[in-house]
C-alpha positions as CSV (number, residue, x, y, z in Angstrom):
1,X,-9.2,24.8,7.6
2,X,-7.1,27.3,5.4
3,X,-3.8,25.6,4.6
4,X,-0.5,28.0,3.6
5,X,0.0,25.1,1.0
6,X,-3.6,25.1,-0.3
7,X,-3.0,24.0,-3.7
8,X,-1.9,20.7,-2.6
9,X,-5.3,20.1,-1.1
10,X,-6.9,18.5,-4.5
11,X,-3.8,16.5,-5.0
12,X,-3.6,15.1,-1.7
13,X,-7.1,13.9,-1.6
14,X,-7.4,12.4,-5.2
15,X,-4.3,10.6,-3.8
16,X,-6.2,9.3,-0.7
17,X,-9.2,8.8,-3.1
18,X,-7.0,6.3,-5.0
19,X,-5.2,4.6,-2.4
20,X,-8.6,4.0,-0.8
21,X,-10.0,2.3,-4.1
22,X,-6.5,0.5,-5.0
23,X,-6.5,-1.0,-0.8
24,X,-10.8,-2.0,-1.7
25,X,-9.4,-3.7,-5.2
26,X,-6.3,-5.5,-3.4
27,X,-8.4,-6.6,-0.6
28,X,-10.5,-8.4,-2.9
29,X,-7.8,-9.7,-5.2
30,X,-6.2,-11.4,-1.5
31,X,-10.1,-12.6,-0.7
32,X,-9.8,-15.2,-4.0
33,X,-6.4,-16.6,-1.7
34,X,-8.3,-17.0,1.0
35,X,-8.8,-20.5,0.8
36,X,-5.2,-21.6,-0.6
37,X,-3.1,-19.6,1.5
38,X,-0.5,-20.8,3.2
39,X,0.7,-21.6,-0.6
40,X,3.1,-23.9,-0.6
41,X,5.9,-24.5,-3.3
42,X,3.8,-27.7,-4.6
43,X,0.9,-25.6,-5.5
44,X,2.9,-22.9,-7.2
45,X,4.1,-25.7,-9.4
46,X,0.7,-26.8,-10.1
47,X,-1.0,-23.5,-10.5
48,X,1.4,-23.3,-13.8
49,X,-1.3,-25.1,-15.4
50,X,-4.5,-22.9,-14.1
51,X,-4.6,-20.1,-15.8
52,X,-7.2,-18.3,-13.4
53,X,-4.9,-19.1,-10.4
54,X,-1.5,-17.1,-12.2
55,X,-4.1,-14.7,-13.3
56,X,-5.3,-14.2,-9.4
57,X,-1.7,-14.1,-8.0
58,X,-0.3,-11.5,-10.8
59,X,-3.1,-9.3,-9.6
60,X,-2.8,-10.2,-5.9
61,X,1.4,-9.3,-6.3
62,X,1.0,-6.6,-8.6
63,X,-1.9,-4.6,-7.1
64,X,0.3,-4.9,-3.5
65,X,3.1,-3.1,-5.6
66,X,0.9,-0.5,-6.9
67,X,-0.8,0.4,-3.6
68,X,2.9,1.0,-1.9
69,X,4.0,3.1,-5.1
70,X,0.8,5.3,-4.9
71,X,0.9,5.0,-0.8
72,X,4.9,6.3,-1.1
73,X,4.8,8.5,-4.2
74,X,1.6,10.3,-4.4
75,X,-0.1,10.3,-1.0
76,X,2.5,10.6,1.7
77,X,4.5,13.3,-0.5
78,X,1.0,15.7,-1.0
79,X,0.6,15.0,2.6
80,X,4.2,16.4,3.4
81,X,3.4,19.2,0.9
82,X,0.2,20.3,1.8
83,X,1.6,20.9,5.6
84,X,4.3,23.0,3.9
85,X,7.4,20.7,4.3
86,X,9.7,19.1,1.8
87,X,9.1,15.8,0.1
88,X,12.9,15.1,-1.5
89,X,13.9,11.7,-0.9
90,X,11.8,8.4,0.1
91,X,13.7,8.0,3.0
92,X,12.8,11.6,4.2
93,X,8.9,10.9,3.5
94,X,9.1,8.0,5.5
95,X,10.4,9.4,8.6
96,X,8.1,12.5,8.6
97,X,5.5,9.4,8.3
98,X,6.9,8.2,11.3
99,X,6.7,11.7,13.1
100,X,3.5,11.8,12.2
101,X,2.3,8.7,13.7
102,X,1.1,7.4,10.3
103,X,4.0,4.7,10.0
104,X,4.1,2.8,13.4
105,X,7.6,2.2,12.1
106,X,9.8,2.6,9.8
107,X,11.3,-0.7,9.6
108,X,7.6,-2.1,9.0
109,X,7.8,-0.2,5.4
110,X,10.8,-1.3,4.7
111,X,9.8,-5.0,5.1
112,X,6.8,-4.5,3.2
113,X,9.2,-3.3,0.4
114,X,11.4,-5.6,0.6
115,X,8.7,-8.0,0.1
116,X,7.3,-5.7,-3.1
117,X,10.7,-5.9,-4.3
118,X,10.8,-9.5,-3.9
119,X,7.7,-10.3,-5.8
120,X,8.5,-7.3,-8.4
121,X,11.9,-9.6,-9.0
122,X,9.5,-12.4,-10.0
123,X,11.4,-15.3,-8.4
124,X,9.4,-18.0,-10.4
125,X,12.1,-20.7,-10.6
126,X,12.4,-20.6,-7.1
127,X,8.5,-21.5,-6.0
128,X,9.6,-21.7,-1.9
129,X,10.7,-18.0,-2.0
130,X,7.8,-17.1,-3.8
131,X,5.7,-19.0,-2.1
132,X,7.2,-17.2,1.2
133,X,6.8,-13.9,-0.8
134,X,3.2,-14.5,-1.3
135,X,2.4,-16.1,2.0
136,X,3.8,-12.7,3.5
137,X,2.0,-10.5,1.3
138,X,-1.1,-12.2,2.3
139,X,-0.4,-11.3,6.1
140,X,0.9,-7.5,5.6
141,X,-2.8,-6.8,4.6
142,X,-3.2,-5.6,8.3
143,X,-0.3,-3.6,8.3
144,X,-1.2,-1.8,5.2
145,X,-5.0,-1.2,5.6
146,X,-3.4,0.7,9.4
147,X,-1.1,2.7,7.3
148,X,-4.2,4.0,4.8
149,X,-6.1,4.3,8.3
150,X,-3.3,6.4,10.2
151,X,-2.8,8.2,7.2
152,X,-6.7,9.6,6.9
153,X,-7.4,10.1,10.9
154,X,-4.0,12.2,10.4
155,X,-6.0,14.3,7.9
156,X,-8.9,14.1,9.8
157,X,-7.7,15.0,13.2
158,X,-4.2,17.5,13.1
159,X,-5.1,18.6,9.6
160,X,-9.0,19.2,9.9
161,X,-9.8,18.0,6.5
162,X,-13.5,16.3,6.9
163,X,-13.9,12.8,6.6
164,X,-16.8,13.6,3.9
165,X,-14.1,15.7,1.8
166,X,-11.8,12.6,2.1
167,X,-14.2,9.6,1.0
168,X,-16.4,11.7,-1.4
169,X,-13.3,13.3,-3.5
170,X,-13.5,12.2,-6.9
């Protein structure tokens, strides 16, 4: 397909190229919790003293961080760009998102900010809110894989962009 906004192309899909790899490396940052989650506040306290389990969870919370900065900041605005529209403010990327069928809704990323924002905050004196934090991080992995998924058939189906072009772009 021959886009008006053709130079976004490359852009858009090294975007999608790194979302994809940052979702594969999350995914298995949240396989090592498998077996401890629901965390409680009690094993907050005692992972203090494992240095392999604060090592896991700083990935776990920072890699879920990263993936909605590069979903928000990179991908969704090429996205916008390379169909010719405007990518000014967050907000306004997230509502074309929405349009677009890629966001379900709009108050889903809003939560899975809030809870970026929460663990970004680092609320380590209080181990029940980050345990809630984490516990809820754990589930949005769902969520997030649909967006990444929307976000690619959208490419694939309205924009014609080949699913080969879109998992093979380094």
């Amino acid at each position: 397909m021959t886009f008006p906004f053709a130079e976004y192309l490359p852009p858009f899909l090294k975007a999608m190229h790194i979302v994809n790899r940052e979702l594969r490396y999350w995914q298995n940052t949240r396989s090592r919790l498998t077996n401890v989650i629901p965390v409680t506040a009690e094993w907050i306290s005692l992972m203090e003293e494992e240095q392999e389990w604060i090592d896991i969870v700083q990935s776990f919370t920072s890699r879920f961080g990263r993936l909605q900065d590069l979903m928000s900041k990179q991908l969704f605005r090429t996205l916008i760009l390379l169909e010719g529209g405007e990518a000014d403010s967050l907000i306004d990327i997230l509502n074309v998102m929405e349009k677009r069928g890629i966001l379900e809704n709009l108050l889903d990323w809003q939560e899975l900010r809030k809870l970026r924002n929460e663990l970004t905050h680092e609320y380590f004196d209080d181990y029940e809110r980050l345990a809630e934090a984490i516990n809820a991080t754990y589930a949005a992995a769902e969520l997030l894989e649909s967006i990444v998924l929307n976000c690619r058939e959208y490419a694939i189906n309205k924009l014609h962009i080949s699913a080969d072009e879109i998992k093979d772009y380094k």
